[in-house]
VEXPALO-518680 format. One line per 2 residues: for each residue x, y, z of N, C-alpha, C. Coordinates in Angstrom, 1 decimal, padded with zeros to 4 digits. Atoms other than C-alpha are relative to their C-alpha. Example, Ala and Ser with C-alpha at 12.3 -4.5 7.8 and 13.67 -1.06 7.14 Angstrom:
<marros>
000.9:-001.2:000.0:012.3:-004.5:007.8:000.9:001.2:000.0 | -000.9:-001.1:000.0:013.7:-001.1:007.1:-000.8:001.1:000.8
</marros>
This chain:
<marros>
-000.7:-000.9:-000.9:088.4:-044.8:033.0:-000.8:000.3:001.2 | 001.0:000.1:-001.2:087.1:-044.7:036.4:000.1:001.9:000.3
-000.3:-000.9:-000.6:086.9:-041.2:038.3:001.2:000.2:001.5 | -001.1:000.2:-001.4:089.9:-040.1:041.0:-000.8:000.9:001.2
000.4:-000.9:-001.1:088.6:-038.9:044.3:000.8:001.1:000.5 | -000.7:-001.5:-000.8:091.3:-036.0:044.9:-000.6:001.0:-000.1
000.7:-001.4:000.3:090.8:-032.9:045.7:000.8:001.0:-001.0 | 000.0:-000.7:001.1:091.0:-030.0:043.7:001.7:000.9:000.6
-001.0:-000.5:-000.7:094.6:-028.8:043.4:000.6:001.0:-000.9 | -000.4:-001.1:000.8:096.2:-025.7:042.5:001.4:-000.6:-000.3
-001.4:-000.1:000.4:099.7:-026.0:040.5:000.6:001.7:000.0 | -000.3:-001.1:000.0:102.0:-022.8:040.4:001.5:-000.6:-000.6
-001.5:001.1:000.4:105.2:-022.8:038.4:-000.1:000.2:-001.8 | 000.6:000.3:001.1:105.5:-022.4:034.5:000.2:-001.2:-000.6
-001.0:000.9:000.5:108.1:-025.2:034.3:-001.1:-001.2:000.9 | 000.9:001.3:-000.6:105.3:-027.4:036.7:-001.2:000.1:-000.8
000.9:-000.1:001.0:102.5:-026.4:034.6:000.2:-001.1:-001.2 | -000.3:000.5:001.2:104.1:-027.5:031.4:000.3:-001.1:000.6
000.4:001.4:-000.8:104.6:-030.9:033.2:-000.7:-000.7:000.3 | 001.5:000.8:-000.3:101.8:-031.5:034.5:-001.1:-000.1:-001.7
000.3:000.0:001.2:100.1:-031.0:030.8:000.5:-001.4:-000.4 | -000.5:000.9:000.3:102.5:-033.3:029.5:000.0:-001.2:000.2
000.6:001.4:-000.5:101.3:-036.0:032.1:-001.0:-000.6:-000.2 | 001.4:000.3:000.2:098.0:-035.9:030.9:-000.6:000.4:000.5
001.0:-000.4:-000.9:096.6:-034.1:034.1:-001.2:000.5:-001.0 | 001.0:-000.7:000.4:093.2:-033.2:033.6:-000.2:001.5:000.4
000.1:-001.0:-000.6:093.3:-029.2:033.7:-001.0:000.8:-000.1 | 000.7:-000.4:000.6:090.6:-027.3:034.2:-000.2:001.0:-000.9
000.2:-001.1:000.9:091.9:-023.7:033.6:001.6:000.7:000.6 | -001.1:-000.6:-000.6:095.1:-021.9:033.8:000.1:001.7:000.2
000.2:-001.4:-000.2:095.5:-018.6:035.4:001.4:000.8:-000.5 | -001.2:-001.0:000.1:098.1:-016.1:033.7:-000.1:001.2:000.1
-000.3:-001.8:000.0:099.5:-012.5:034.5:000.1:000.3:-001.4 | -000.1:-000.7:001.4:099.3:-010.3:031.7:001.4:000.5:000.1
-001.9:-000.5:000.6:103.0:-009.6:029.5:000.5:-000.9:000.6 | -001.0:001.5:000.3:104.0:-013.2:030.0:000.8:000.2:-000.8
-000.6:-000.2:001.5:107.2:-013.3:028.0:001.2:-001.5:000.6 | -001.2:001.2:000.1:110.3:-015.7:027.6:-000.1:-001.3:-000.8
-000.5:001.9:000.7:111.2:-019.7:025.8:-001.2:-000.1:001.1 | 000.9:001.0:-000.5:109.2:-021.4:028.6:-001.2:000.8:-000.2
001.5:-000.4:-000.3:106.2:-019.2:028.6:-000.5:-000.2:-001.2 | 000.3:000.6:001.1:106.4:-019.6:025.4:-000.9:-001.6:-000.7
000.5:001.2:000.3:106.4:-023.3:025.1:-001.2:-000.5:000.7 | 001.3:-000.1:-000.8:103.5:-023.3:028.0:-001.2:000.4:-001.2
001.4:-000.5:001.1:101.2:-021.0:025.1:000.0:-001.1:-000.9 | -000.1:001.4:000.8:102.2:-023.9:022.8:-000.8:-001.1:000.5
000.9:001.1:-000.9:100.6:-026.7:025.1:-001.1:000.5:-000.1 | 001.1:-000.4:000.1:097.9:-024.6:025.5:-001.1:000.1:-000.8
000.4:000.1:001.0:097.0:-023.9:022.5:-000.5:-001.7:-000.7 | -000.2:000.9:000.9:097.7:-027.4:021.1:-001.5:-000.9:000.9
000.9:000.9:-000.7:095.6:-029.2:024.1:-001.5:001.0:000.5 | 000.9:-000.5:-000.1:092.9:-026.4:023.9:-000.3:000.2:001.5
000.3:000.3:-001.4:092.8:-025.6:027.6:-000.3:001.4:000.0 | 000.5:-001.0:-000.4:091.0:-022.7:029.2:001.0:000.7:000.5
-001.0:-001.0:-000.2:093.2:-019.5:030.3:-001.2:001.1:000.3 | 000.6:-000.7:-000.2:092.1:-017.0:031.9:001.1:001.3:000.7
-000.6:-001.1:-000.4:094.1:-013.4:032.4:-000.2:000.7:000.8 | 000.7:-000.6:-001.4:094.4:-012.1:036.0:000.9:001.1:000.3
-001.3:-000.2:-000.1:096.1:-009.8:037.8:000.9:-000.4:001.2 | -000.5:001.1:-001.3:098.8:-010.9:040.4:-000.3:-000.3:001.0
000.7:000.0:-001.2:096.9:-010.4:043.6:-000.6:-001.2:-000.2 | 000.7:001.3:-000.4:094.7:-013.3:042.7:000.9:-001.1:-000.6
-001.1:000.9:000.2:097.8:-015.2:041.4:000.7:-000.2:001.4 | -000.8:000.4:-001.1:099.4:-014.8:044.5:-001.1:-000.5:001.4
001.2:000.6:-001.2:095.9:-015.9:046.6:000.2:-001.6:-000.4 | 000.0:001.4:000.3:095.9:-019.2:044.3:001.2:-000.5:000.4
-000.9:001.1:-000.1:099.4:-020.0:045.0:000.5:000.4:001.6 | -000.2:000.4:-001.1:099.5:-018.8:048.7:001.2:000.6:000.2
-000.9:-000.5:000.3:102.1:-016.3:047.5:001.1:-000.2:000.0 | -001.5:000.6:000.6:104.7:-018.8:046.4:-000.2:000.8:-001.0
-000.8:-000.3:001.1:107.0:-018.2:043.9:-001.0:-000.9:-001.2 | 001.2:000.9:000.9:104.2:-018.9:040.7:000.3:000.8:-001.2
-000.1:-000.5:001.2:105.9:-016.8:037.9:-000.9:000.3:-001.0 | 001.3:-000.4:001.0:102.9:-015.7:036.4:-001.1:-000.9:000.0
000.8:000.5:000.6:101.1:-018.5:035.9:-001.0:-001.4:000.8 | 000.9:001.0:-000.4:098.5:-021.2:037.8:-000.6:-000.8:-000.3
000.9:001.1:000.9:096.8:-024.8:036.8:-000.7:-000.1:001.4 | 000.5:001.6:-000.5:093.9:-026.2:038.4:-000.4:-000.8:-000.6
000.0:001.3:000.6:094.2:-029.5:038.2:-002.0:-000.3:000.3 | 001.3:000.3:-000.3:090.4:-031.0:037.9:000.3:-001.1:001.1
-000.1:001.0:-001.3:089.5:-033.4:041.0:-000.5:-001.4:-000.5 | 000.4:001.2:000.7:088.2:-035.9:038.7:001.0:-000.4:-001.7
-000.4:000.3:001.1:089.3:-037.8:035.6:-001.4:000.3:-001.2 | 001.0:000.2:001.0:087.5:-037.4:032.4:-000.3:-001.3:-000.8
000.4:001.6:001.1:085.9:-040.2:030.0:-000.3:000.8:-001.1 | 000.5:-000.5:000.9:085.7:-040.2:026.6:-001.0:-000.6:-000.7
001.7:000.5:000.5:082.5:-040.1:024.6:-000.4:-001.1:-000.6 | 000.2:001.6:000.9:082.5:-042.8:022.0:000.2:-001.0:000.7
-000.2:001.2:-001.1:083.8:-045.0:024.7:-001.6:-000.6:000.8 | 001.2:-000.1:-001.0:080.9:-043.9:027.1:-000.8:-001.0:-000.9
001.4:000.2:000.7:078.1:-044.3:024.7:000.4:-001.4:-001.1 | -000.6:001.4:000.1:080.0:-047.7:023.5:-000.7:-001.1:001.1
000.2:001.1:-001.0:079.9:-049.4:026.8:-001.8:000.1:000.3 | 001.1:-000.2:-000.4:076.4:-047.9:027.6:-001.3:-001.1:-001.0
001.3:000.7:001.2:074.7:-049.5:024.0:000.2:-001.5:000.4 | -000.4:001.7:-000.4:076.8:-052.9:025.0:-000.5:-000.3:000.9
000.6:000.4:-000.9:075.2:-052.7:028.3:-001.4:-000.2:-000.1 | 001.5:000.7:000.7:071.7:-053.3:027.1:-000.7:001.5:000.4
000.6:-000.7:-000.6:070.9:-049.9:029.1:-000.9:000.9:-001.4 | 000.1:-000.2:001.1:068.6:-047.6:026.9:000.5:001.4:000.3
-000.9:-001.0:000.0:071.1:-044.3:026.6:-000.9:001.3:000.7 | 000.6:-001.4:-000.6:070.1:-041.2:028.5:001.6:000.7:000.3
-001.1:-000.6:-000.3:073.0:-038.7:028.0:-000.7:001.7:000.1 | 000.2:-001.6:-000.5:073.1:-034.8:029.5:001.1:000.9:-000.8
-000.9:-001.3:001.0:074.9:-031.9:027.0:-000.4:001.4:001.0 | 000.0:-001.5:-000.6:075.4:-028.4:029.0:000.9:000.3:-001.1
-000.7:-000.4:001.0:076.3:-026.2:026.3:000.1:001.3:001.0 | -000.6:-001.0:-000.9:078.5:-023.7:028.4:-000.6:000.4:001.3
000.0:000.1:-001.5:077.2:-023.8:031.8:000.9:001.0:000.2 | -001.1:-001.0:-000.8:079.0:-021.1:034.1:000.1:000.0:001.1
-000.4:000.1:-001.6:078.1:-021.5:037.6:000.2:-001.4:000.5 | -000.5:001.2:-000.8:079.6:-024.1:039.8:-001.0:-000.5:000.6
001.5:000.9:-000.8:076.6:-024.5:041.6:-001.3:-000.9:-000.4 | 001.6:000.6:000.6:073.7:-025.0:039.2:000.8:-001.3:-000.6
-000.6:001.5:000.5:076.5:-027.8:037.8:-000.3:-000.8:000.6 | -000.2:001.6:-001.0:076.9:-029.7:041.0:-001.4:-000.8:-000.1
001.1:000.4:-000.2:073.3:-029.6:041.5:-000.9:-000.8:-001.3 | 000.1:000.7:000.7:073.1:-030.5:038.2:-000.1:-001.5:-000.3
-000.7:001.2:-000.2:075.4:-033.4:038.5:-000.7:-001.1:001.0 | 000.8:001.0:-001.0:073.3:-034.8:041.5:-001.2:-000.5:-000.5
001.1:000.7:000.5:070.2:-034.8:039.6:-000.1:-000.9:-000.4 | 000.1:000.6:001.0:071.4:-036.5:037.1:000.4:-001.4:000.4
000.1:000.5:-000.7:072.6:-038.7:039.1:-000.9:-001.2:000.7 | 000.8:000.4:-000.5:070.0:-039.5:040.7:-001.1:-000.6:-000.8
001.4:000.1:000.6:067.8:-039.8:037.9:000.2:-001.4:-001.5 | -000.1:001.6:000.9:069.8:-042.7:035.8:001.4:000.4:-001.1
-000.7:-000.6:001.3:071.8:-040.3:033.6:001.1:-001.1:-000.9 | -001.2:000.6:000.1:074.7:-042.3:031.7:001.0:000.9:-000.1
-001.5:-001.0:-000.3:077.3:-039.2:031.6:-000.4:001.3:-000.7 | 000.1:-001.7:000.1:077.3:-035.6:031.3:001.4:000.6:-001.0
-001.2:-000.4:000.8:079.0:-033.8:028.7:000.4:001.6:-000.3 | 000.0:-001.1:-000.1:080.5:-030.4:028.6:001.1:000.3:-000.9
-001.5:-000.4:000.8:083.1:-028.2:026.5:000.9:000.6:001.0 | -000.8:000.0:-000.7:086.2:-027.7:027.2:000.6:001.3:000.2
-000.2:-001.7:-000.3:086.1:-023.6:027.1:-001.9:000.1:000.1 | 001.1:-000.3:-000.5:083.5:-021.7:028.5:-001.1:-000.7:001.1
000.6:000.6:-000.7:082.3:-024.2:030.7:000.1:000.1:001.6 | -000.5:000.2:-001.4:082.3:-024.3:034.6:000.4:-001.0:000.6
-000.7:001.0:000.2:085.0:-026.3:035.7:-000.6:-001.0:001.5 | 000.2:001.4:-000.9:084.7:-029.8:037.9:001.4:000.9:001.0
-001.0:000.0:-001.2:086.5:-028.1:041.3:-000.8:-000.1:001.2 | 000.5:000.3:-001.2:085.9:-028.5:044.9:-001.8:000.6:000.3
001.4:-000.4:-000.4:082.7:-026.4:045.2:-001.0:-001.0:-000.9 | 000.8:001.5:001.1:081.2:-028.8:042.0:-000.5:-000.8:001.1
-000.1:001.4:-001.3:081.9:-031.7:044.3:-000.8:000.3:001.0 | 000.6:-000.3:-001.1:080.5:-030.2:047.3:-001.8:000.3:-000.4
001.9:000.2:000.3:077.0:-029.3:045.7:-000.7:-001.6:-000.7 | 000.8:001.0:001.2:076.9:-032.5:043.6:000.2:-001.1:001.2
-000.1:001.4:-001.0:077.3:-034.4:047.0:000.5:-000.9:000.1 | -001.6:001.2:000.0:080.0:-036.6:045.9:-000.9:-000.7:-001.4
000.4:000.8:001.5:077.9:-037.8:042.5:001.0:000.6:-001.3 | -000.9:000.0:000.9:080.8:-036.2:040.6:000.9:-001.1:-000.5
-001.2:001.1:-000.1:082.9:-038.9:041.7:-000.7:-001.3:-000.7 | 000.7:000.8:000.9:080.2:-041.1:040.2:-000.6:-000.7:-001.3
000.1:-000.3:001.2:079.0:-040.1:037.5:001.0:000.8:-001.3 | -000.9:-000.3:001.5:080.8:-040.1:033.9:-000.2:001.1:-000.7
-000.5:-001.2:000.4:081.8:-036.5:032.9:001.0:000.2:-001.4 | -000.5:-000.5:001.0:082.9:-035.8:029.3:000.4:001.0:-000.6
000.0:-001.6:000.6:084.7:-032.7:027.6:000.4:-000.3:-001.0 | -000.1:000.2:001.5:084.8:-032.3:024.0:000.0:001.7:-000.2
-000.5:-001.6:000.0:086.3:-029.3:022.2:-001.3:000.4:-000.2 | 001.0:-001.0:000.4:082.7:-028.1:020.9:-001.1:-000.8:000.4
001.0:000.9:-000.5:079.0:-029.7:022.1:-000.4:000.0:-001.2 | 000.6:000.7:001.6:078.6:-030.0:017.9:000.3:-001.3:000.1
-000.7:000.9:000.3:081.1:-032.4:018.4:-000.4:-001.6:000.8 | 000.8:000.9:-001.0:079.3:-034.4:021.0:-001.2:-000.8:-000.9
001.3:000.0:000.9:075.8:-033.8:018.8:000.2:-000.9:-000.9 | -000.8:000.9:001.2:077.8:-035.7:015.5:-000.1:-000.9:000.8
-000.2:001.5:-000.3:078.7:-038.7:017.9:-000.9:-000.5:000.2 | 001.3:000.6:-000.9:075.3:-038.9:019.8:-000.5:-000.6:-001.5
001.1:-000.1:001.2:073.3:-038.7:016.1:000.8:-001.4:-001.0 | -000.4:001.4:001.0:075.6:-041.6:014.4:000.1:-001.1:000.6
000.3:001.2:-000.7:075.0:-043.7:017.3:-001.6:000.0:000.2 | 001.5:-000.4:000.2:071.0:-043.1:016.5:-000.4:000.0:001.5
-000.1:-000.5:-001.1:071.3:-041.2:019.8:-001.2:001.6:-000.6 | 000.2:-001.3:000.7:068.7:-038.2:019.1:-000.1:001.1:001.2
-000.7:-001.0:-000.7:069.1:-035.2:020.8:-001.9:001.1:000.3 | 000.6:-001.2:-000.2:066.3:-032.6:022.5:000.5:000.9:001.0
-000.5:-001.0:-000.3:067.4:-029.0:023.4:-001.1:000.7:000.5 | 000.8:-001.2:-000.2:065.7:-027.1:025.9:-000.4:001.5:000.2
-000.1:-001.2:000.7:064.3:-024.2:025.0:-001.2:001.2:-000.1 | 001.8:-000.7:000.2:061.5:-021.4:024.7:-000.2:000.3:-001.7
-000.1:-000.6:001.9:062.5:-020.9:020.9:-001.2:-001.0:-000.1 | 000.8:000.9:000.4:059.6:-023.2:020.5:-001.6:-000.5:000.4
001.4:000.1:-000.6:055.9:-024.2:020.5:-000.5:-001.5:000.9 | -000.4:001.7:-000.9:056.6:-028.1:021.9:000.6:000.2:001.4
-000.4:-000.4:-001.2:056.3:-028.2:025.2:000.7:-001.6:000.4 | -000.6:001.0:-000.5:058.4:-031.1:027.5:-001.2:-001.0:000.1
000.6:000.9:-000.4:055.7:-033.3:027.7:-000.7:-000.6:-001.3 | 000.6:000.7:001.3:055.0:-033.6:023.9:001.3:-001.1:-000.7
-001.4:000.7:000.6:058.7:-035.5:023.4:000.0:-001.1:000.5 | -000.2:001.3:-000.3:059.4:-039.1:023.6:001.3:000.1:000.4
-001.5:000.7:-001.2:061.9:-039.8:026.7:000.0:-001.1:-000.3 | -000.2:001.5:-000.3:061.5:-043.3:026.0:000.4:-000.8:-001.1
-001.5:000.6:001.4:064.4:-044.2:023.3:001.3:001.1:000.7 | -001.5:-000.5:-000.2:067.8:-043.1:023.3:000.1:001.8:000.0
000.1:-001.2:000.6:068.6:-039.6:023.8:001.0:000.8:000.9 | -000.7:-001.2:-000.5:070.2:-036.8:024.9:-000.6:001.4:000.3
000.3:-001.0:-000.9:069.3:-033.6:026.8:000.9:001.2:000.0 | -000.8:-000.8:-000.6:070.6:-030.7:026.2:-000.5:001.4:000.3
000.3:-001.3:-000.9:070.6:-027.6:028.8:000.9:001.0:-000.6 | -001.0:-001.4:000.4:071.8:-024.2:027.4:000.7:001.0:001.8
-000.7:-001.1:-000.9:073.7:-021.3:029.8:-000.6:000.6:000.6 | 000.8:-000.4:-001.6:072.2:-019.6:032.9:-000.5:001.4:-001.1
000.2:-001.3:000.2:072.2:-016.3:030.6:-000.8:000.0:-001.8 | 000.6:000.0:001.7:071.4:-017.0:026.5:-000.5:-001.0:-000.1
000.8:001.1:000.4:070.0:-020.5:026.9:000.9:-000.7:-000.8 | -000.4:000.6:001.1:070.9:-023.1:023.8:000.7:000.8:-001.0
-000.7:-000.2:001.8:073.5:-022.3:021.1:-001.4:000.2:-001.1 | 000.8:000.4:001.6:071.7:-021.1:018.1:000.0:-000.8:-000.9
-000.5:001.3:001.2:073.7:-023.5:016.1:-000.1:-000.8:000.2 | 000.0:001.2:-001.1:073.3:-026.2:018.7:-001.6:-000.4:-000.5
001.0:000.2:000.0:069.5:-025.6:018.7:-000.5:-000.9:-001.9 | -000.2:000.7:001.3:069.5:-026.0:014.8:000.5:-001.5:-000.2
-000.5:001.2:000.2:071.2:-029.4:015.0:-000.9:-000.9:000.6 | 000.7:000.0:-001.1:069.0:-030.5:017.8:-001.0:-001.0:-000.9
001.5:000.3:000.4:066.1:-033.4:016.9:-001.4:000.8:000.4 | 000.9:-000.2:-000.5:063.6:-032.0:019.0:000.4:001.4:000.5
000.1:-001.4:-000.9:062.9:-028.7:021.1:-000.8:-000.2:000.5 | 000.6:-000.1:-001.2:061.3:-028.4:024.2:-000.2:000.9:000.7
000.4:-001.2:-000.8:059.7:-025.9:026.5:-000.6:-000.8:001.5 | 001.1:000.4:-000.6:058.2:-026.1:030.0:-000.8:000.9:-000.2
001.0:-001.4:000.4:055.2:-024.2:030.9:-000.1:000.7:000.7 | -000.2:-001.0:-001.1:055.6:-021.3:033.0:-001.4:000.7:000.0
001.5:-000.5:-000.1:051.9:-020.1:034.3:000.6:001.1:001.3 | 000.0:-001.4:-000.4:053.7:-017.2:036.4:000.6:000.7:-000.9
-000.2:-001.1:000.8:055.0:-013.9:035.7:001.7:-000.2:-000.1 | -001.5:-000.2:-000.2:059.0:-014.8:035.9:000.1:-000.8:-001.3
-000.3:000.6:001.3:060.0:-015.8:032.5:000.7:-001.6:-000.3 | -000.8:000.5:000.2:062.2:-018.0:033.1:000.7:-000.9:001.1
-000.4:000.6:-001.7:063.7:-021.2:035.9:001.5:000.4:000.0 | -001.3:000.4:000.4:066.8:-021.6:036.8:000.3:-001.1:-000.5
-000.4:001.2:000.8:068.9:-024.1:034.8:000.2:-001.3:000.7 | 000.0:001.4:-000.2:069.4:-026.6:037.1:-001.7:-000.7:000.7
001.1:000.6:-000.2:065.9:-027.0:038.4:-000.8:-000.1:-001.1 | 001.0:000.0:001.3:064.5:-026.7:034.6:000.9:-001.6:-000.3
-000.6:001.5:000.2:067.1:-029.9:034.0:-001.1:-001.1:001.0 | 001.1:001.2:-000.5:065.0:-031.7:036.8:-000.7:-000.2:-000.6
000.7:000.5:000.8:062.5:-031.2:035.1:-000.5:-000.8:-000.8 | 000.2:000.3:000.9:063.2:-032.3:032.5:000.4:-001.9:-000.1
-000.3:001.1:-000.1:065.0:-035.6:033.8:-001.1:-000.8:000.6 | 000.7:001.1:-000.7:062.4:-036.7:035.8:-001.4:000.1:-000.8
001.2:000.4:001.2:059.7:-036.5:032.9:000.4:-001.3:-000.8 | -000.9:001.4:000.6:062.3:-039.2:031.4:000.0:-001.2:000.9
-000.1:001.0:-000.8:062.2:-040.9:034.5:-001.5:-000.3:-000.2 | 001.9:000.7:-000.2:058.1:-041.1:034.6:-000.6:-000.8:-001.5
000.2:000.9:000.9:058.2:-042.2:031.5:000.3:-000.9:-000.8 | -001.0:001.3:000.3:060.9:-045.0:030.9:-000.6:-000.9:001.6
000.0:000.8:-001.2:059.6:-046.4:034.7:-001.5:-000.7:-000.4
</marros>
């Protein structure tokens, strides 16, 4: 599945919503007014539910900003500007291509920006696709795109309901996994980048899943010799990719 270059589009509408779902669109998140009621709004929480999609409870002022204060009966999609890929596929074609696998796990990510800039690193640095969940994550919209330089449109972007569920696929394709982290006395420069693996970045605010970290082959630290505890997440991912790059080149 290749990526679509559209832009990022709002839907408005419950009866377009539930449509667009039905099409397959890729959505990132829907916006509803609180005391939704009726059959269709109904069948709308149905979809939702079933295809696990993000929701987020607003009140109408920013309903009626997203839709430009059409007629949007409560409720708003945006559509993502990209298509998604799925995993087993990815990490399929990637083993058949002789390449040796380098995949990226953000376990809930939130800001749009440290994503894009994310997304460009990785990019840049060989990645074979980026994987995210499909709640809690910061979605693939126009600002993404705009920091990630247009390597959205490039690079293979996966959502999976949970990043266990990712972790399971990587680990039975003897894909192993290191989580960065301070929980730990292993710093980035004691881990072997040079086999198959995966990378995963925790959340701008708690870092790695506990549960995540637990599953995790490895753990990794950098070394911070000032007094700020802590980088931000997308310059600590450089880091970390281009320690993979110096040492796969």
């Amino acid at each position: 599945m290749t990526a679509d270059a559209k832009e990022t589009t709002n839907i408005f509408g419950i009866r377009a919503i539930i449509e667009a779902i039905e099409s397959g669109s890729s959505i990132n998140k829907i916006y509803l007014q609180k005391g939704l009621r009726g059959n269709l709004y109904y069948e709308l929480d149905k979809l939702i539910k079933e295809k696990k999609i993000a929701t987020s409870t607003v009140p109408v002022e920013k309903l009626n900003r997203l839709s430009k204060n059409n007629n949007h009966q409560g409720a708003v999609a945006q559509i993502s500007p990209i298509e998604f890929y799925d995993l087993e596929t990815l990490i399929e074609e990637t083993l058949e291509s002789g390449k040796k696998p380098l995949f990226l796990l953000l376990d809930q990510l939130s800001d749009v920006r440290n994503f894009g800039a994310i997304i460009r690193t990785a990019e840049c640095t060989g990645v074979n696709g980026i994987v995210i969940q499909k709640n809690g994550s910061a979605p693939v919209n126009a600002e993404t795109i705009k920091t990630s330089a247009g390597a959205a449109f490039k690079l293979p972007i996966c959502k999976v309901d949970h990043i266990k569920d990712a972790l399971f696929i990587l680990q039975a394709s003897d894909i192993k996994t290191v989580a960065a982290t301070e929980k730990t006395d292993a710093s980035v420069y004691d881990i072997d980048f040079n086999q198959p693996l995966a990378i995963i970045m925790g959340s701008e605010h708690r870092g790695v899943n506990p549960s995540i970290l637990k599953m995790a082959d490895y753990k990794a630290k950098l070394p911070l010799l000032g007094d700020i505890e802590s980088l931000n997440v997308s310059v600590a991912c450089g880091a970390f990719l281009y320690e993979a790059v110096r040492q796969r080149l």
